[in-house]
C-alpha positions in Angstrom: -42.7 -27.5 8.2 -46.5 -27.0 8.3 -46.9 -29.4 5.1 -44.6 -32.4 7.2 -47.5 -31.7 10.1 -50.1 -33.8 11.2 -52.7 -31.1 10.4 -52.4 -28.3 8.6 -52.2 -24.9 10.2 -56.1 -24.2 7.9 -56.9 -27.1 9.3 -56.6 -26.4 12.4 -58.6 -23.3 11.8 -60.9 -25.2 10.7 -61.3 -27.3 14.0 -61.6 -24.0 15.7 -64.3 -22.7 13.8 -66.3 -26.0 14.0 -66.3 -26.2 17.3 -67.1 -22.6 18.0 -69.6 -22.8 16.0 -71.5 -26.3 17.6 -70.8 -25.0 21.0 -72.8 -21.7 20.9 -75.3 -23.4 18.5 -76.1 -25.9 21.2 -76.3 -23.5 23.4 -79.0 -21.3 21.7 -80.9 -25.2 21.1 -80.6 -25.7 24.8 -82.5 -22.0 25.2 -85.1 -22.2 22.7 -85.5 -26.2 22.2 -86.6 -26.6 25.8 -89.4 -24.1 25.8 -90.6 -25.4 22.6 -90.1 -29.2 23.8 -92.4 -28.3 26.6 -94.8 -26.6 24.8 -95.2 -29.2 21.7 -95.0 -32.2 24.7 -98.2 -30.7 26.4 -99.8 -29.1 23.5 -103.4 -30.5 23.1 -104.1 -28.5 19.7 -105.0 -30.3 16.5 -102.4 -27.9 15.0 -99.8 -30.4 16.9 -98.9 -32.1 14.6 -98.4 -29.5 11.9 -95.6 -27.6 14.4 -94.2 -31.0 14.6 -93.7 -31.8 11.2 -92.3 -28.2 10.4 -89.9 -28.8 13.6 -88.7 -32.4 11.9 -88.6 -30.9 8.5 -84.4 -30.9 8.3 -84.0 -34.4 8.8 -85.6 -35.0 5.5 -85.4 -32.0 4.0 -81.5 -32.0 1.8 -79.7 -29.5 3.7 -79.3 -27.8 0.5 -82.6 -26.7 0.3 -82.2 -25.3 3.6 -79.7 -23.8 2.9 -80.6 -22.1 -0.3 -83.5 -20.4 1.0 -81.5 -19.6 4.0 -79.1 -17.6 1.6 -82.3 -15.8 -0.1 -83.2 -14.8 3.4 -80.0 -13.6 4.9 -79.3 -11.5 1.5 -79.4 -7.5 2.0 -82.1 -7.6 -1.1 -84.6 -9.8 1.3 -85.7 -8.5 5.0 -84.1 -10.7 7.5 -80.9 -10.0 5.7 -82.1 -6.0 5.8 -82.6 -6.0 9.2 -79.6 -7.9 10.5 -77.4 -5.1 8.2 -79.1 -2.8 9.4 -78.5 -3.7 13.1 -74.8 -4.7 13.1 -73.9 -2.7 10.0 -72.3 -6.3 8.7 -73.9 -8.6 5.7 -75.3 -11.6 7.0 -74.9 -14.1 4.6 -71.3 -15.7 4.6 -70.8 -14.2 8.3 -70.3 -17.2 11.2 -73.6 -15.8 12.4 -75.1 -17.0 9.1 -74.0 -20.4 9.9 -74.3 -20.5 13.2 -78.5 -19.6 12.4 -78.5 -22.3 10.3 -77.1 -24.9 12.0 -80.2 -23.6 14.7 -82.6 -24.5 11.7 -81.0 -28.0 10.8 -80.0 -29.4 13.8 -83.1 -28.5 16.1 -85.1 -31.4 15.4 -82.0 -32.7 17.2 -82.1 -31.6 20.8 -86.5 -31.0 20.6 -87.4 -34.7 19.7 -85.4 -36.4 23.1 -86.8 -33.5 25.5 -90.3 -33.6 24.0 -90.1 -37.3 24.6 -89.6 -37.2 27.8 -91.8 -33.7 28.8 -94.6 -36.5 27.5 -93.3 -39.0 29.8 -93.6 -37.0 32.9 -96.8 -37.2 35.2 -98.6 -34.0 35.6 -99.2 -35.1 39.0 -95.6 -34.8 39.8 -95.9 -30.6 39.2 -99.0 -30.7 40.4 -98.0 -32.0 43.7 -94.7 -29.5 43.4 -97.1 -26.8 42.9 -99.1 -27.9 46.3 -95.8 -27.8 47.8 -96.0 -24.0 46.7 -93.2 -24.6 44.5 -93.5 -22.0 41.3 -93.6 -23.0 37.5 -90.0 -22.1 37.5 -89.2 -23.6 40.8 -91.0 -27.0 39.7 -88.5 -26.9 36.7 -85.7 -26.9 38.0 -86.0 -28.7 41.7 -88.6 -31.8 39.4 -88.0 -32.0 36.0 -84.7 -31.0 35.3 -83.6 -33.7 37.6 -85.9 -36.3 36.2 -85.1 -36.2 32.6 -81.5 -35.0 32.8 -80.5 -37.9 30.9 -82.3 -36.4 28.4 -80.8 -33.4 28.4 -77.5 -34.8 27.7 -78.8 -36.7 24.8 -80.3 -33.7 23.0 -77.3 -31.4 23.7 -74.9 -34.5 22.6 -77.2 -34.9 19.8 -77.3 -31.1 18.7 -73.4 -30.6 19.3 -72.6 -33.8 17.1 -75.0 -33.1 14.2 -73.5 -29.3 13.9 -70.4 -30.7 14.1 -70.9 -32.7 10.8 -72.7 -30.3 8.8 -71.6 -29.7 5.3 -74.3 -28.5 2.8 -75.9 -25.9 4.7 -72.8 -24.2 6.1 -71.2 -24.6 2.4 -74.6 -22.6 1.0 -75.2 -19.7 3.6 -71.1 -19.5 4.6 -68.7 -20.4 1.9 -65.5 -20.9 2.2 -63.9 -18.2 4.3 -61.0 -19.5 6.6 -61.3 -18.4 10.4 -65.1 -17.4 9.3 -67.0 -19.8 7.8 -65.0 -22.6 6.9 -65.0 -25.8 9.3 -63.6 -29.4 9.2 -66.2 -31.1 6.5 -65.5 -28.3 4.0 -61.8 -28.7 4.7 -62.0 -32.0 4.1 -64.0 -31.4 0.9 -61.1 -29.4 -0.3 -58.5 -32.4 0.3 -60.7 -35.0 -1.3 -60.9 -32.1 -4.1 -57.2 -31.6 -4.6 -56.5 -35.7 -4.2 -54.8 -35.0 -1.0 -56.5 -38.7 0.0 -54.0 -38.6 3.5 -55.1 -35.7 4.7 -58.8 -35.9 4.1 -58.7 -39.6 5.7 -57.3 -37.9 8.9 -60.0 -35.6 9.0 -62.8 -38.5 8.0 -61.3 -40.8 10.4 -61.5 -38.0 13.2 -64.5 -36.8 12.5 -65.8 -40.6 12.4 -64.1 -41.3 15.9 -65.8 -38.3 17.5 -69.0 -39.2 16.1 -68.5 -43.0 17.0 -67.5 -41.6 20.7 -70.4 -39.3 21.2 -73.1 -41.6 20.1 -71.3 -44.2 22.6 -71.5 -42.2 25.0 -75.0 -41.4 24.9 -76.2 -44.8 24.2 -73.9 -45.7 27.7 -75.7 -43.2 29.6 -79.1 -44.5 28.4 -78.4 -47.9 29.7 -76.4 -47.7 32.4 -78.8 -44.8 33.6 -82.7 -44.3 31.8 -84.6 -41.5 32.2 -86.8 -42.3 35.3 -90.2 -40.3 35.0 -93.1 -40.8 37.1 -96.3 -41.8 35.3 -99.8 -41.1 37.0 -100.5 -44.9 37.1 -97.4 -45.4 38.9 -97.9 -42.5 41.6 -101.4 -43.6 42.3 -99.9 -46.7 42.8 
């Protein structure tokens, strides 16, 4: 019987749903965290400093602020909402898309940080020498720094991935609590702790503590066993 199980069959759904939904929202991190790691990394502006606080805001900010703005937002009385229903003919507010965009907002910090860190860390004379090798900005990408701060790139999409993973306040505020929709493993755990079902929600605590335990492992592995290697001016004159 489902109920004798080791998971139940909405919890299961729920596993689904969370990992759908971390895998294409570290994807779309990947897209638009590198650009904007790049561009913050060599930005000279005074205004620096401003995009970087707004691009840290979620890791202080309680996701349920986020989250309720978020749901103003993605409401057919407020534009974004408007236009998205107006696109796709669906509401966007307690939609997988809705959570999906806000796990974008809360866990970009995430992946940015790590690949800004190390876009700072790389010589300009490295691309410059690319570029006298008639390499393109493209080109120079992907044949010098891709290769260079790889590491990185793990971290940040580790990172990202992880941290959607875990999300509970933001997904609970803009998605609900629709099962095979919106609902993933924290608010199903939620739900056990809720009804005093303390057996099940310590089988998805302990799993989600596990994965979490395993990912950060992982990366911290990778960072020893193999550091980001990135060329300095000081050390290419040298």
């Amino acid at each position: 019987m489902i109920e004798n199980s080791l998971f139940e069959n909405s919890d299961l759904i729920a596993l689904f749903t969370t990992l759908k939904m971390a895998f294409v929202t570290t994807i779309i991190l990947m897209v638009i965290g590198t650009p904007l790691a790049w561009y913050l990394a060599k930005m000279k502006s005074r205004f620096k400093i401003a995009i970087e606080a707004i691009v840290a805001l979620p890791i202080v900010l309680p996701p349920t602020v986020l989250g309720f703005y978020l749901l103003i937002a993605f409401s057919p009385q407020h534009l974004p909402g408007q236009l998205w229903q107006s696109i796709t003919g669906q509401q966007l507010a307690f939609s997988f898309s809705a959570i999906v965009i806000g796990s974008i907002f809360y866990s970009l910090p995430f992946v940015v940080q790590p690949l800004q860190k190390a876009f700072e860390q790389l010589g300009d004379d490295v691309l410059e020498a690319g570029a006298m090798l008639g390499a393109n900005s493209l080109d120079r990408f992907f044949t010098i720094v891709l290769p260079i701060t790889k590491a990185s790139f793990i971290t940040a999409a580790s990172l990202g991935f992880a941290h959607t993973v875990g999300e509970f306040g933001i997904v609970l505020m803009i998605g609900g609590n629709i099962s095979g929709e919106t609902k993933v493993l924290s608010i199903a755990l939620f739900e056990h702790v809720e009804a005093f079902n303390y057996a099940k929600a310590h089988l998805l605590a302990g799993s989600l503590l596990i994965g979490s335990f395993v990912v950060l492992g992982l990366i911290y592995l990778l960072n020893y066993s193999k550091p980001t290697t990135v060329h300095t001016k000081n050390e290419i004159n040298n």
